[in-house]
DSSP file (Angstrom, degrees, kcal/mol; ACC not computed):
  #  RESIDUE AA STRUCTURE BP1 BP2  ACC     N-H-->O    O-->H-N    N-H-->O    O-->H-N    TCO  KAPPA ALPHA  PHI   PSI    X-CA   Y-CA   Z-CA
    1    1 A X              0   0    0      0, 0.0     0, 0.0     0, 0.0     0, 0.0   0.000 360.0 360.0 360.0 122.5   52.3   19.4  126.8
    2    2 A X        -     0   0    0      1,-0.1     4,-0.2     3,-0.0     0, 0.0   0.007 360.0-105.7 -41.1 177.3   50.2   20.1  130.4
    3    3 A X  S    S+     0   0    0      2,-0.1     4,-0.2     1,-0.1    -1,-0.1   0.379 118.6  57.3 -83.2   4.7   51.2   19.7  133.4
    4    4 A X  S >  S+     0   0    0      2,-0.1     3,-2.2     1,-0.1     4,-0.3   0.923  84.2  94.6 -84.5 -39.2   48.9   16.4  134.0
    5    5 A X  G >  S+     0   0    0      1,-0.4     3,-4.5     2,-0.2    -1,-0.1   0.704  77.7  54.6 -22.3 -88.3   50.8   14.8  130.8
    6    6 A X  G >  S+     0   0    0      1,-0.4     3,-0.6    -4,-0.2    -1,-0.4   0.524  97.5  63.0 -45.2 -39.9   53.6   12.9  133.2
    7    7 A X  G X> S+     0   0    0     -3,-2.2     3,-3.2     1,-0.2     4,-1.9   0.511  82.7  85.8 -81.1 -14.9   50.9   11.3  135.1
    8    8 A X  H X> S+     0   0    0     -3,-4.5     3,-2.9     1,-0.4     4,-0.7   0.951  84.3  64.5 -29.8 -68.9   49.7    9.2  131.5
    9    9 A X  H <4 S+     0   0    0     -3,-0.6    -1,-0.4     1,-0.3    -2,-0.2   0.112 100.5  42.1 -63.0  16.0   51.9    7.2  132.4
   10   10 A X  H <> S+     0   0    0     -3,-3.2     4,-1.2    -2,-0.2    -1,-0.3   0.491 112.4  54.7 -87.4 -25.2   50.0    6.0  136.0
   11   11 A X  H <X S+     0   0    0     -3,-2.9     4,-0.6    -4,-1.9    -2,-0.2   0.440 108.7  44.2-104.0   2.1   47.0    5.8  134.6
   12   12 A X  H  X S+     0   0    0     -4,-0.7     4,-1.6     2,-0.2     5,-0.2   0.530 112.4  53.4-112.6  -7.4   48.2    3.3  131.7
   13   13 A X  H  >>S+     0   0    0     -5,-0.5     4,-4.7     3,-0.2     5,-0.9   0.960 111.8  48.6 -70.3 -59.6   50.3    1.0  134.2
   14   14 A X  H >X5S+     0   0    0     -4,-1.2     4,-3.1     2,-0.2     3,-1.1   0.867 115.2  39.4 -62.1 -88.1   47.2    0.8  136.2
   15   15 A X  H 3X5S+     0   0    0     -4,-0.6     4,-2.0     1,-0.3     5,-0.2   0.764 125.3  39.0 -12.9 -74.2   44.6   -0.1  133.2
   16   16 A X  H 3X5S+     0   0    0     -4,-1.6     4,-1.6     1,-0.2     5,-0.4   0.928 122.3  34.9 -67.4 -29.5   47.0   -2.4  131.5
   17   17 A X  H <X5S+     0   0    0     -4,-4.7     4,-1.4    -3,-1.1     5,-0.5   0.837 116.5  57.9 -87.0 -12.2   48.8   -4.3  134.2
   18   18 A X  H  X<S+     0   0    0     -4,-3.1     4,-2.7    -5,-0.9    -1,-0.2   0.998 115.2  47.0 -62.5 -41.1   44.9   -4.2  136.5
   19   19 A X  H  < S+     0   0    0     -4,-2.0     4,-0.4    -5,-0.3    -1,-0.2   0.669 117.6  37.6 -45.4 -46.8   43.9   -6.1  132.9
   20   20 A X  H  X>S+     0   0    0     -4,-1.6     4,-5.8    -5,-0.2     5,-0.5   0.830 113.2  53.5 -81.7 -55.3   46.8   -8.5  132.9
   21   21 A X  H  X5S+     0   0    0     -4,-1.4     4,-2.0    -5,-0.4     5,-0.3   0.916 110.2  49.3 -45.7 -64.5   46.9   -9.2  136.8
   22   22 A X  H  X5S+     0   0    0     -4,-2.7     4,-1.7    -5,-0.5    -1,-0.2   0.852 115.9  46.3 -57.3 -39.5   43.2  -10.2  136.6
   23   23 A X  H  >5S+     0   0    0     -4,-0.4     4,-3.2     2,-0.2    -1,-0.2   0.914 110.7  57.2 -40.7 -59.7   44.3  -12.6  133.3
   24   24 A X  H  X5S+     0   0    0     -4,-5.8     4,-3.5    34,-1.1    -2,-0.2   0.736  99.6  50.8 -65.4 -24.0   46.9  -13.7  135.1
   25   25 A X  H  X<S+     0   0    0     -4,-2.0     4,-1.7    -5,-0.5    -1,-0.2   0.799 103.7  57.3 -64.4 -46.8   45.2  -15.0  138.0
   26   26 A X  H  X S+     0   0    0     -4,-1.7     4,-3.0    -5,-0.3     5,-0.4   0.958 111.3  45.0 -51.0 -62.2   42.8  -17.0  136.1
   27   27 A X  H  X S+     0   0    0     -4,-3.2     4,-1.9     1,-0.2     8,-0.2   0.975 110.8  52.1 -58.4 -36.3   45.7  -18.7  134.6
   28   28 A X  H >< S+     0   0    0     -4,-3.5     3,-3.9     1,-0.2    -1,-0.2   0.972 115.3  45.7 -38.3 -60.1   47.6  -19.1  138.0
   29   29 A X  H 3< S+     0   0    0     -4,-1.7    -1,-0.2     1,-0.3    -2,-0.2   0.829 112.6  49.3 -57.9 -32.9   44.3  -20.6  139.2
   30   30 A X  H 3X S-     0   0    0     -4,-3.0     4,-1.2     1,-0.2    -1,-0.3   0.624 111.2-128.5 -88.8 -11.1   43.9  -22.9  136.0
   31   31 A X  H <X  -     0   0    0     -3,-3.9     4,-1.1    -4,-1.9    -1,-0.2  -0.219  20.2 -79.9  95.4 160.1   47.3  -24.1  136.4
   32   32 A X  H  > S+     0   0    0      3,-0.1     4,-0.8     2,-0.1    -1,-0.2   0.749 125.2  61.3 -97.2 -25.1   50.4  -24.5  134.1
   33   33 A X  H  > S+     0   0    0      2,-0.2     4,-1.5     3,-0.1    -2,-0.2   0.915 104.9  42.1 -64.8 -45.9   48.5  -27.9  132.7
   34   34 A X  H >X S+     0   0    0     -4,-1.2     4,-1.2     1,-0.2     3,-1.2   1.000 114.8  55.6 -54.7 -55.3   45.4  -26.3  131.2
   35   35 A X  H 3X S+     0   0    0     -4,-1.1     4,-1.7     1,-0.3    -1,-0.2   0.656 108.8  40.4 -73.9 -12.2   47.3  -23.7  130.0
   36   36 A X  H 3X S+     0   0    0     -4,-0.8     4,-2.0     2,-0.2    -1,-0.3   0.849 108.7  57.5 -64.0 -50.8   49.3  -25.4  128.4
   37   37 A X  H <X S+     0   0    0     -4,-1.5     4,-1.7    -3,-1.2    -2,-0.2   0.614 111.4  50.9 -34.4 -39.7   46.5  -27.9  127.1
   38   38 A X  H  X S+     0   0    0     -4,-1.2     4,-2.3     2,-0.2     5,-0.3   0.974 111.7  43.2 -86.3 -56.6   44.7  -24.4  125.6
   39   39 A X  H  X>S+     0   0    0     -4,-1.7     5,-1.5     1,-0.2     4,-1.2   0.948 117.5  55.1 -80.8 -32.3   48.3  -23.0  123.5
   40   40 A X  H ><5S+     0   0    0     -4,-2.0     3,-0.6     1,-0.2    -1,-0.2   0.975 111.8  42.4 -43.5 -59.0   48.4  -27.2  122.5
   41   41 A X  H 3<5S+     0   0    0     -4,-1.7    -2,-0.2     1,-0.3    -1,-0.2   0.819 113.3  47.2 -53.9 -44.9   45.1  -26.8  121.2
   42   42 A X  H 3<5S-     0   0    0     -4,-2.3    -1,-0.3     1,-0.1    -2,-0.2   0.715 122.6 -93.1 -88.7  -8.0   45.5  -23.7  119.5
   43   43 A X  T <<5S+     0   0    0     -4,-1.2    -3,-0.1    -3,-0.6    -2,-0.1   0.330  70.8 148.3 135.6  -3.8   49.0  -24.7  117.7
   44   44 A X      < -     0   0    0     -5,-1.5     3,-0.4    -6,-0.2     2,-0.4   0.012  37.6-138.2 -42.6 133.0   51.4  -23.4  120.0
   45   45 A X  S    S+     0   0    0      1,-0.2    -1,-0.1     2,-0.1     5,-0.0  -0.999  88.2  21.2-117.2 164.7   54.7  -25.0  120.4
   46   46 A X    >>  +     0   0    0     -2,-0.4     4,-2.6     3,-0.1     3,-0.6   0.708  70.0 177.8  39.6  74.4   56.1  -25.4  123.3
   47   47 A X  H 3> S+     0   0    0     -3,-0.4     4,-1.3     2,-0.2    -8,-0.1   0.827  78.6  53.6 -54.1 -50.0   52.8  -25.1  124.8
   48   48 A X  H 34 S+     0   0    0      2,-0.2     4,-0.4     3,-0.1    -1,-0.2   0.777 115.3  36.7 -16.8 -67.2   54.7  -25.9  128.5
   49   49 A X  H X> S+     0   0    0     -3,-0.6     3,-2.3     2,-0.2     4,-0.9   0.971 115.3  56.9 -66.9 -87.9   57.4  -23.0  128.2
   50   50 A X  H 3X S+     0   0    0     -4,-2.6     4,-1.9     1,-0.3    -2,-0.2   0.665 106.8  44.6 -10.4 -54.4   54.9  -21.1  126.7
   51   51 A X  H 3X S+     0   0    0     -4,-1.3     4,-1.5     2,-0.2    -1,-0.3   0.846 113.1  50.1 -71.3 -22.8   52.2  -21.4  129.9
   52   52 A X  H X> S+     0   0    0     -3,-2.3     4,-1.9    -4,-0.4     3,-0.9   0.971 110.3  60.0 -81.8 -62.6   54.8  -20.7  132.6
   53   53 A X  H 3X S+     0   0    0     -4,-0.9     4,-4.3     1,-0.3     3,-0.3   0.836 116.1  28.3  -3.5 -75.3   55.8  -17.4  130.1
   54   54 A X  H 3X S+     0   0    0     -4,-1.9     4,-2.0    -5,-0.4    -1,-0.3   0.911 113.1  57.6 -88.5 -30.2   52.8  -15.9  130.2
   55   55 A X  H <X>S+     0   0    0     -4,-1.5     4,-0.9    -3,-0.9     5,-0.7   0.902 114.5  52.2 -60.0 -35.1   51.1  -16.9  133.8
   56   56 A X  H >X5S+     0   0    0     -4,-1.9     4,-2.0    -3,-0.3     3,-0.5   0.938 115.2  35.7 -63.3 -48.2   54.7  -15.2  134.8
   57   57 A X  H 3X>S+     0   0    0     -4,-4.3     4,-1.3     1,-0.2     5,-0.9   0.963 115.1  63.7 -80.3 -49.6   54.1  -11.6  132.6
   58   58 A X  H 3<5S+     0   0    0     -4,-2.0   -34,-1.1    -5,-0.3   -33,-0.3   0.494 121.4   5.7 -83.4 -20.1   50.7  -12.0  133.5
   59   59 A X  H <X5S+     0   0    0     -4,-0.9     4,-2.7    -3,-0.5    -1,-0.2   0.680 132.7  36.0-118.9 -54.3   51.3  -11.7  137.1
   60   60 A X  H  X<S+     0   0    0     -4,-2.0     4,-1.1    -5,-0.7    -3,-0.2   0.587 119.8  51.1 -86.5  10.1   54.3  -10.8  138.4
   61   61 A X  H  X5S+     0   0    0     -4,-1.3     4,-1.9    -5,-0.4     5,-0.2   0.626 111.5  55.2-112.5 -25.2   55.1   -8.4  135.3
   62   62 A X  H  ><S+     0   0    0     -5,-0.9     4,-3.0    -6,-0.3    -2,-0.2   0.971 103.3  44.5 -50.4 -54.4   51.8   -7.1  136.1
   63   63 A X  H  X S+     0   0    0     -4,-2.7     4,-1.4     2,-0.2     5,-0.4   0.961 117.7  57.0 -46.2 -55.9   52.2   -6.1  140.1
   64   64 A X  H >X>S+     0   0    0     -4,-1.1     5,-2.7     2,-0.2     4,-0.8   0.899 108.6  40.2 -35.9 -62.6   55.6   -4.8  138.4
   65   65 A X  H ><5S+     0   0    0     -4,-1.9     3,-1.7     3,-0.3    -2,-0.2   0.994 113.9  53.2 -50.7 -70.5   53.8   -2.5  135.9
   66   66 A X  H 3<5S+     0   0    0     -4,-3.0    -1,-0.2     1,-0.3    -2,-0.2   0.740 114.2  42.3 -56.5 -16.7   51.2   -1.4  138.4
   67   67 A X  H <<5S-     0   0    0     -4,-1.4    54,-1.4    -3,-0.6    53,-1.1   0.477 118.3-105.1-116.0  -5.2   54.2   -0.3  141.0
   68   68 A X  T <<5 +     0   0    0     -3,-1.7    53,-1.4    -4,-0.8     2,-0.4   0.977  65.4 159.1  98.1  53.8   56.2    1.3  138.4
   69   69 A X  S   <S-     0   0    0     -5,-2.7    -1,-0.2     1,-0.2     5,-0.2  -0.978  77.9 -36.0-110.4 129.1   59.2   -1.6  138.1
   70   70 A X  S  > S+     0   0    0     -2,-0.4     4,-1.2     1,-0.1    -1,-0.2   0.729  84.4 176.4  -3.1  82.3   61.4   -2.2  135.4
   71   71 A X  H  >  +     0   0    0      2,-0.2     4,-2.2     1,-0.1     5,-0.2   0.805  68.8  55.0-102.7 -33.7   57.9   -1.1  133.8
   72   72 A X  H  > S+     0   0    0      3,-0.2     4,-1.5     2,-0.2     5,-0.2   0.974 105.0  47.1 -63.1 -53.7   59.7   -1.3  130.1
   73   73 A X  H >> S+     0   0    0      2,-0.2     4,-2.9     1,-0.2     3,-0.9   0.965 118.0  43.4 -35.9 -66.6   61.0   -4.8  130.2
   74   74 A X  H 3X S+     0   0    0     -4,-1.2     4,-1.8     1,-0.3    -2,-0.2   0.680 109.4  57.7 -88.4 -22.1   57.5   -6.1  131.4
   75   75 A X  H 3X S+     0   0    0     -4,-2.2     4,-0.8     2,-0.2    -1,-0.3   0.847 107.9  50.7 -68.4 -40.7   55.7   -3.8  128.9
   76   76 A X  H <X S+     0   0    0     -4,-1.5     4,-2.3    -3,-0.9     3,-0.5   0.918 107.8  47.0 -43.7 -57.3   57.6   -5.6  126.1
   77   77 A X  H  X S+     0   0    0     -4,-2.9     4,-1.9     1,-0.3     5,-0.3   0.998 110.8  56.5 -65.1 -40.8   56.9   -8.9  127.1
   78   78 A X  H  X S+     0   0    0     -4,-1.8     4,-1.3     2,-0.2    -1,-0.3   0.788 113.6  39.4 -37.3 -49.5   53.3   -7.7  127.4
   79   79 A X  H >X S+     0   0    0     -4,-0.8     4,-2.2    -3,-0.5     3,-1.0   0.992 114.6  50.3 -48.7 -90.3   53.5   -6.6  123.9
   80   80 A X  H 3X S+     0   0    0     -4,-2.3     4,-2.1     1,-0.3    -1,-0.2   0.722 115.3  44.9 -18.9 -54.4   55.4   -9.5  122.6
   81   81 A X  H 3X S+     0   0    0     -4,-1.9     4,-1.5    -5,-0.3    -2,-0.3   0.913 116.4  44.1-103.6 -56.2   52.8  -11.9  124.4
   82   82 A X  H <X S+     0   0    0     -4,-1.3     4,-1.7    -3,-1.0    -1,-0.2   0.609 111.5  57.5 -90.2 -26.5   49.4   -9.9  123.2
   83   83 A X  H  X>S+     0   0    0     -4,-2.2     4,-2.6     2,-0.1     5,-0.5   0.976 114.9  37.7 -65.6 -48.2   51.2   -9.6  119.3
   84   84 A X  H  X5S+     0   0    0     -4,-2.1     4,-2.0     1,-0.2    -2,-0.3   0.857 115.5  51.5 -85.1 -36.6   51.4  -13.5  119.3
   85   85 A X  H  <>S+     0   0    0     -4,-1.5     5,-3.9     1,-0.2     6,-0.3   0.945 121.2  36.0 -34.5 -74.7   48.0  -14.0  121.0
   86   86 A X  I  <>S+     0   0    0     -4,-1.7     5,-3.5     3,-0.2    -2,-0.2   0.892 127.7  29.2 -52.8 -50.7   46.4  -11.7  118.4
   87   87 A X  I  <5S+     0   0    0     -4,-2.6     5,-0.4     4,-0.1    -3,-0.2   0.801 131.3  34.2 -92.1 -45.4   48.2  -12.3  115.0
   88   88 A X  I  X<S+     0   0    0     -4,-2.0     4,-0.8    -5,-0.5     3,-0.2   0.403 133.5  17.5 -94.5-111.3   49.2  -16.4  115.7
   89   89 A X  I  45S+     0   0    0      1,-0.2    -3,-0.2     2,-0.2    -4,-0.2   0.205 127.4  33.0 -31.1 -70.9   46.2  -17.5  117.7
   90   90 A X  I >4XS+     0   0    0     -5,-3.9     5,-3.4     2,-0.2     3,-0.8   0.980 117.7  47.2 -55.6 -70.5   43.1  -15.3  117.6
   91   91 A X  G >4<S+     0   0    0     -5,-3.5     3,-2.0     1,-0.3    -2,-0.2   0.823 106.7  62.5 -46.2 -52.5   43.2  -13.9  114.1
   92   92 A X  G 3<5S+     0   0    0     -4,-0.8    -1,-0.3    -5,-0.4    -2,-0.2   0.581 103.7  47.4 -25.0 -34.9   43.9  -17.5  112.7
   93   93 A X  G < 5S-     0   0    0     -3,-0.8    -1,-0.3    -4,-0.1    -2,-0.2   0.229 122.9 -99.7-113.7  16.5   40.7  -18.8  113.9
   94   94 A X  T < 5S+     0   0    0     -3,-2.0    -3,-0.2     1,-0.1    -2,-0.2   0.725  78.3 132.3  75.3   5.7   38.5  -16.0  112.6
   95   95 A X      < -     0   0    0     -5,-3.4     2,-0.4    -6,-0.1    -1,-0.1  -0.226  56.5-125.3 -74.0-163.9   38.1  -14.1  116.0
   96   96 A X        -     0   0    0     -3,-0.1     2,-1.2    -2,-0.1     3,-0.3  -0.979  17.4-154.7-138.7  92.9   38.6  -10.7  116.3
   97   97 A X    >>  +     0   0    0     -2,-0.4     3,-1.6     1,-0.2     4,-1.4   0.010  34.8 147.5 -97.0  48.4   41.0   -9.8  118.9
   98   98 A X  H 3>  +     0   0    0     -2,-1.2     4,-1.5     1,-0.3    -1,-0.2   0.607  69.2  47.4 -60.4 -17.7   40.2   -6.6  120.0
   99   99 A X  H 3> S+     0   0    0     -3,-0.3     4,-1.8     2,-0.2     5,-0.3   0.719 112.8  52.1 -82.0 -23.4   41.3   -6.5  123.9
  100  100 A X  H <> S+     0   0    0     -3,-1.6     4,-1.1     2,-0.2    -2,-0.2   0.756 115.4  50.4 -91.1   1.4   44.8   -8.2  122.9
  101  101 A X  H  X S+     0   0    0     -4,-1.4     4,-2.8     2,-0.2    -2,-0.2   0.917 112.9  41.8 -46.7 -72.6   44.6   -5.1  120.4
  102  102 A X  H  X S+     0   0    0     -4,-1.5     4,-2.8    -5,-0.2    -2,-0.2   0.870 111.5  47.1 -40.6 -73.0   44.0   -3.1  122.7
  103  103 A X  H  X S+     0   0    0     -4,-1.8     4,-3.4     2,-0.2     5,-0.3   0.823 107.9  66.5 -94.1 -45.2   46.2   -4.1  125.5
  104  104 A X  H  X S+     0   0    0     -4,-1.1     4,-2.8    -5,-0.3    -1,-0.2   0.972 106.7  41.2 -27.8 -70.3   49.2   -4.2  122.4
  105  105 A X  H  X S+     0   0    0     -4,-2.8     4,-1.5     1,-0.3     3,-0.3   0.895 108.8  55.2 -52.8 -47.4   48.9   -0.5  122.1
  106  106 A X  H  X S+     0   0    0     -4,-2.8     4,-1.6     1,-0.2    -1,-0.3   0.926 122.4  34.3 -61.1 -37.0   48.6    0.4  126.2
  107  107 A X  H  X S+     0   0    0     -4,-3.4     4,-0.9     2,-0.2    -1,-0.2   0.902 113.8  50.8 -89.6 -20.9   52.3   -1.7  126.5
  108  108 A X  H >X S+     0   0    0     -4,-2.8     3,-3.7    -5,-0.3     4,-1.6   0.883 119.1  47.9 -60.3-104.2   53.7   -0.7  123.3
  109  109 A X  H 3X S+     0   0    0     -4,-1.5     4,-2.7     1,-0.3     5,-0.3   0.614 112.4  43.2  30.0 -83.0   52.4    2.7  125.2
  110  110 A X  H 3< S+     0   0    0     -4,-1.6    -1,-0.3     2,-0.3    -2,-0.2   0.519 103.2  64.3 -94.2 -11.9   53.8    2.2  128.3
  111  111 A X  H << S+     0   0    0     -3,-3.7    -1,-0.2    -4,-0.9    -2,-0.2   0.690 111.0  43.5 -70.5 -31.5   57.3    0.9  126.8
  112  112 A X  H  < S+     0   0    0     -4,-1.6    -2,-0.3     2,-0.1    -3,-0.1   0.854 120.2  41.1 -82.3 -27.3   57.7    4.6  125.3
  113  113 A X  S  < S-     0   0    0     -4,-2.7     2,-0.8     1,-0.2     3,-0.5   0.963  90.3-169.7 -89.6 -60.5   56.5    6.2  128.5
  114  114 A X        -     0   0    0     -5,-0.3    -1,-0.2    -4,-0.2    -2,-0.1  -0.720  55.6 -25.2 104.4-139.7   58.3    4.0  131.0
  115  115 A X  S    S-     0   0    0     -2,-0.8     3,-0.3     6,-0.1    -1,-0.2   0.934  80.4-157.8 -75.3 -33.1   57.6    4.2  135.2
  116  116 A X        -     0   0    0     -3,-0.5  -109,-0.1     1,-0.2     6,-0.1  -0.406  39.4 -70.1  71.7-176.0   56.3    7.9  134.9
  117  117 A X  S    S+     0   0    0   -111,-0.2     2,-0.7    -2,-0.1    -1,-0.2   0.634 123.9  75.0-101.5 -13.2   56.5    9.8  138.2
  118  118 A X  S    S+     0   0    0     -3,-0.3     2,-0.2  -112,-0.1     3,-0.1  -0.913  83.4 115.0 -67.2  94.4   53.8    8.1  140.1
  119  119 A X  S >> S-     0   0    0     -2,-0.7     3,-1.6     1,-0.1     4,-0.7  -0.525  72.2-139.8-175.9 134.6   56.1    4.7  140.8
  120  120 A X  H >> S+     0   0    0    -53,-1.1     3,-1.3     1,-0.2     4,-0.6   0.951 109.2  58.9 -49.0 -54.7   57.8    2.6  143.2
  121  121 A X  H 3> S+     0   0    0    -54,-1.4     4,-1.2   -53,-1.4     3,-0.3   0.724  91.4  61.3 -57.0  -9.8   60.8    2.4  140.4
  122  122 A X  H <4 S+     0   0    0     -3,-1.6    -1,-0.2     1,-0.2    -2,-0.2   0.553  95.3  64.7 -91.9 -13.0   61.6    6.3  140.0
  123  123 A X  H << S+     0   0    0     -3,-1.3    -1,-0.2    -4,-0.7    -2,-0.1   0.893 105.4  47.9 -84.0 -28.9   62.7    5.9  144.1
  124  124 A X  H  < S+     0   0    0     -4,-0.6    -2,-0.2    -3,-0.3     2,-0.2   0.861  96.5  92.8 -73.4 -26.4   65.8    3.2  142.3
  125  125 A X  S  < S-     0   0    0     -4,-1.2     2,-0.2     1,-0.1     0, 0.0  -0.451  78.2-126.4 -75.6 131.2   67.0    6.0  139.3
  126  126 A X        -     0   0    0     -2,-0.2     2,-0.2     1,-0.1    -1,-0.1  -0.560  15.9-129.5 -61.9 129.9   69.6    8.0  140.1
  127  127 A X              0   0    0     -2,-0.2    -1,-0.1     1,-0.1     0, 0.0  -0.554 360.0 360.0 -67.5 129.2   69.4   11.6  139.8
  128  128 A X              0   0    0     -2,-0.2    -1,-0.1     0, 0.0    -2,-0.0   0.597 360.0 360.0-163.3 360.0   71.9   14.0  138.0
Protein backbone atom coordinates (compact mmCIF):
# COMPACT_ATOMS: atom_id res chain seq x y z
CA UNK A 1 0.00 0.00 0.00
CA UNK A 2 1.45 3.87 -0.54
CA UNK A 3 1.22 6.37 1.38
CA UNK A 4 -1.61 8.32 -0.81
CA UNK A 5 -3.83 4.96 -0.32
CA UNK A 6 -5.76 6.44 2.93
CA UNK A 7 -6.77 9.38 0.99
CA UNK A 8 -9.04 6.88 -1.63
CA UNK A 9 -11.25 7.30 0.60
CA UNK A 10 -11.72 11.46 0.06
CA UNK A 11 -11.63 11.25 -3.26
CA UNK A 12 -14.61 8.56 -3.48
CA UNK A 13 -16.88 10.52 -0.81
CA UNK A 14 -16.39 13.43 -2.97
CA UNK A 15 -17.30 11.71 -6.54
CA UNK A 16 -20.10 9.70 -5.10
CA UNK A 17 -21.87 11.89 -2.61
CA UNK A 18 -20.91 15.31 -5.43
CA UNK A 19 -23.14 12.62 -7.83
CA UNK A 20 -25.83 12.07 -5.35
CA UNK A 21 -26.10 15.68 -3.89
CA UNK A 22 -26.55 16.97 -7.48
CA UNK A 23 -29.51 13.94 -7.90
CA UNK A 24 -30.73 14.90 -4.96
CA UNK A 25 -31.40 18.33 -5.62
CA UNK A 26 -33.28 17.80 -8.69
CA UNK A 27 -35.58 15.64 -6.73
CA UNK A 28 -35.78 18.23 -3.74
CA UNK A 29 -36.66 20.72 -6.50
CA UNK A 30 -39.25 18.30 -8.23
CA UNK A 31 -40.87 17.63 -5.09
CA UNK A 32 -41.96 14.54 -3.02
CA UNK A 33 -45.19 14.43 -5.57
CA UNK A 34 -43.35 13.90 -8.86
CA UNK A 35 -41.29 11.65 -7.35
CA UNK A 36 -43.42 9.76 -6.27
CA UNK A 37 -45.63 9.97 -9.50
CA UNK A 38 -42.06 8.58 -11.41
CA UNK A 39 -41.47 5.26 -8.72
CA UNK A 40 -45.70 4.95 -9.38
CA UNK A 41 -45.07 4.81 -12.84
CA UNK A 42 -42.26 2.62 -12.83
CA UNK A 43 -43.89 -0.14 -10.33
CA UNK A 44 -42.72 0.94 -7.13
CA UNK A 45 -44.70 0.46 -4.04
CA UNK A 46 -44.98 2.70 -1.74
CA UNK A 47 -44.04 5.23 -4.26
CA UNK A 48 -44.60 8.08 -1.23
CA UNK A 49 -42.24 6.45 1.42
CA UNK A 50 -40.18 5.58 -1.20
CA UNK A 51 -39.65 9.48 -2.67
CA UNK A 52 -39.08 10.97 0.78
CA UNK A 53 -36.27 7.77 1.14
CA UNK A 54 -34.29 8.64 -1.45
CA UNK A 55 -34.65 12.71 -1.79
CA UNK A 56 -33.33 12.19 2.05
CA UNK A 57 -30.00 9.76 1.05
CA UNK A 58 -29.80 11.85 -1.81
CA UNK A 59 -29.11 14.88 0.00
CA UNK A 60 -28.58 14.89 3.37
CA UNK A 61 -26.71 11.41 3.18
CA UNK A 62 -24.83 13.07 0.60
CA UNK A 63 -23.42 16.43 2.51
CA UNK A 64 -22.79 13.51 5.14
CA UNK A 65 -20.62 11.40 2.71
CA UNK A 66 -18.89 14.42 1.37
CA UNK A 67 -17.89 15.60 5.13
CA UNK A 68 -16.97 12.27 6.24
CA UNK A 69 -20.27 11.44 8.59
CA UNK A 70 -21.51 8.26 9.63
CA UNK A 71 -20.10 7.78 5.93
CA UNK A 72 -20.94 3.82 6.25
CA UNK A 73 -24.62 3.98 7.15
CA UNK A 74 -25.25 6.59 4.26
CA UNK A 75 -23.01 4.52 1.81
CA UNK A 76 -25.40 1.58 2.48
CA UNK A 77 -28.44 3.30 1.84
CA UNK A 78 -26.64 4.53 -1.25
CA UNK A 79 -26.04 1.07 -2.28
CA UNK A 80 -29.34 -0.25 -1.24
CA UNK A 81 -31.13 2.72 -3.24
CA UNK A 82 -28.77 2.37 -6.62
CA UNK A 83 -29.25 -1.86 -6.35
CA UNK A 84 -33.10 -1.33 -6.54
CA UNK A 85 -32.94 1.53 -9.06
CA UNK A 86 -30.73 -0.68 -11.26
CA UNK A 87 -32.02 -4.36 -10.88
CA UNK A 88 -36.02 -3.45 -10.10
CA UNK A 89 -36.48 -0.29 -12.28
CA UNK A 90 -33.89 0.29 -14.98
CA UNK A 91 -32.95 -3.18 -16.04
CA UNK A 92 -36.75 -4.17 -16.26
CA UNK A 93 -37.47 -1.74 -18.89
CA UNK A 94 -34.53 -2.56 -21.14
CA UNK A 95 -32.18 0.38 -20.06
CA UNK A 96 -28.84 -0.03 -19.23
CA UNK A 97 -28.07 1.31 -15.95
CA UNK A 98 -24.63 2.09 -16.02
CA UNK A 99 -24.26 5.30 -13.63
CA UNK A 100 -26.51 3.40 -10.83
CA UNK A 101 -23.75 0.72 -11.61
CA UNK A 102 -21.38 2.71 -11.23
CA UNK A 103 -22.39 4.68 -8.20
CA UNK A 104 -23.25 0.85 -6.57
CA UNK A 105 -19.64 0.06 -6.66
CA UNK A 106 -18.20 3.75 -5.35
CA UNK A 107 -20.72 3.17 -2.02
CA UNK A 108 -20.37 -0.46 -1.80
CA UNK A 109 -16.57 1.12 -1.97
CA UNK A 110 -16.93 3.58 0.43
CA UNK A 111 -18.93 1.21 3.02
CA UNK A 112 -15.51 -0.90 3.17
CA UNK A 113 -13.31 2.22 3.39
CA UNK A 114 -15.42 4.26 5.78
CA UNK A 115 -14.66 8.37 6.60
CA UNK A 116 -10.90 7.92 5.65
CA UNK A 117 -8.67 10.60 7.21
CA UNK A 118 -9.74 13.59 5.24
CA UNK A 119 -13.32 13.91 7.33
CA UNK A 120 -15.36 15.94 9.61
CA UNK A 121 -16.28 12.34 11.28
CA UNK A 122 -12.57 11.04 12.31
CA UNK A 123 -12.60 14.53 14.73
CA UNK A 124 -15.92 12.24 16.73
CA UNK A 125 -13.75 8.62 16.99
CA UNK A 126 -12.05 8.12 19.84
CA UNK A 127 -8.49 7.34 19.89
CA UNK A 128 -6.77 4.41 21.81
Amino acid sequence: MNRLAPYAAFIMRLAVGGVFLHHGIVKFHTGVAGVSDFFHSAGLPFATICAIAVIVVETVGAVCVILGIFTRFWALAMAIEMAVAAFVVLWPQGRVPELELLLLAGAVTLVALGDGPLSVGIRFKRTT
